[in-house]
C-alpha positions in Angstrom: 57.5 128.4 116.0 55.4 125.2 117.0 56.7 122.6 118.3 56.7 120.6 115.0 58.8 122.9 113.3 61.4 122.2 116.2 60.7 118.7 115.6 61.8 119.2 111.5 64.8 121.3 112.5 66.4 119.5 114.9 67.8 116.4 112.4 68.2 118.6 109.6 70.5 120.9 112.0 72.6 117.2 113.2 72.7 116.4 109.5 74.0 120.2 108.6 76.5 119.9 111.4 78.2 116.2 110.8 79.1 117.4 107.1 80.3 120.6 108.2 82.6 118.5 110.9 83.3 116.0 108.0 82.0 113.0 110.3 80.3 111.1 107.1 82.9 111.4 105.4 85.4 109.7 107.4 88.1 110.7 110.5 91.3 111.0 109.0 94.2 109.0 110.5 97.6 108.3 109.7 99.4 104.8 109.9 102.5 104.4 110.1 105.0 100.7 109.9 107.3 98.9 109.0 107.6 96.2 106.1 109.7 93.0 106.5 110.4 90.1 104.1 108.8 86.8 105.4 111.2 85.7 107.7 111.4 89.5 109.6 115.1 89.7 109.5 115.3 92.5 106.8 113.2 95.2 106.2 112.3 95.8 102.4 112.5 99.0 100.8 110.5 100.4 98.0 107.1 98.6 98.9 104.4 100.7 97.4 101.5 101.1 100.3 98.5 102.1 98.5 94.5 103.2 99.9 91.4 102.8 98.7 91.0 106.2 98.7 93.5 107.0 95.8 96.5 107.9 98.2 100.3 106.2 98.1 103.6 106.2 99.3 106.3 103.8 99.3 109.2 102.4 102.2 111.6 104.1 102.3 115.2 102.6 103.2 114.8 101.0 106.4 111.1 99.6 105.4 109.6 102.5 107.1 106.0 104.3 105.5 103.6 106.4 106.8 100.1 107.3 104.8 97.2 109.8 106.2 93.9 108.0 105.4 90.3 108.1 105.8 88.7 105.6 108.6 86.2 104.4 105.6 89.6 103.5 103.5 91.2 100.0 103.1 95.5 100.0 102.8 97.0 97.1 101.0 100.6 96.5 100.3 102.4 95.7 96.9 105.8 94.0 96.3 108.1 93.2 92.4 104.0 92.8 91.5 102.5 91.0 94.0 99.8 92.6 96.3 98.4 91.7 99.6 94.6 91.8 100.6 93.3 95.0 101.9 93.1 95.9 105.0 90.2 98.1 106.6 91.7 101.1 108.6 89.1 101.0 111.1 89.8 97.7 112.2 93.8 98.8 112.4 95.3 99.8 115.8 96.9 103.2 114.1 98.7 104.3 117.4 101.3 100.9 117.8 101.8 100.9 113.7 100.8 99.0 111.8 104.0 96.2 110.9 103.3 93.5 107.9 105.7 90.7 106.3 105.4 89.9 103.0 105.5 86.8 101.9 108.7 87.3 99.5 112.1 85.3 99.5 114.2 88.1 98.3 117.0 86.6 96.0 120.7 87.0 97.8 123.8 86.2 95.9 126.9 84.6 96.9 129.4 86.5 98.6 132.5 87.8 95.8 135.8 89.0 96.4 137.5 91.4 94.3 141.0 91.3 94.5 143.4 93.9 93.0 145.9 92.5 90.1 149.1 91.5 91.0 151.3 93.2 88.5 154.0 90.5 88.6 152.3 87.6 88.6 149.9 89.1 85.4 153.5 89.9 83.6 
């Protein structure tokens, strides 16, 4: 071989190996967090967290989630209809979680008692 062919072989070999290694596609990560209502005293289940990329999950009781995404993806959040902006993945630190409050007053009712019948009293 001349040293022109080496010349040819050498990117087309790089190129060969960063799709086999999946490298253009994107280094998959997984993100993990927790979501709280505006004021962070309650976390909020049943928060649909949703990628760019076509993957979702929701929280689960205690407001926890974790999704597996690609680098190249964006995650946003969405709450009784109302979504956040997306965030890029690559610009998320993925190893401390990733924690988020939405900006939702969740309606809370006024304490009620329920007291049993007092048979002679009702008679």
């Amino acid at each position: 071989m001349t040293c022109s062919t080496h010349k040819f072989l050498l990117p087309v070999f790089s190129l060969f190996s960063l799709l086999l290694c999946g490298g253009v596609r994107g280094q998959q990560v997984t993100i993990h967090g927790t979501v709280y209502n505006m004021y962070r005293t309650r976390p909020l289940e049943a928060v649909s967290v949703m990628s760019t990329g076509g993957r979702g999950t929701t929280t689960d009781s205690s407001g926890n989630y974790y999704i597996t995404v690609t680098t190249k993806d964006s995650i946003w959040f969405s709450y009784l209809g109302r979504t956040t902006v997306k965030f890029p993945v690559g610009s998320i630190n993925y190893f401390s979680g990733f924690d988020i409050a939405l900006h939702v007053d969740p309606t809370e009712l006024k304490e009620v008692r329920v007291m049993p019948r007092d048979y002679k009293a009702d008679s």
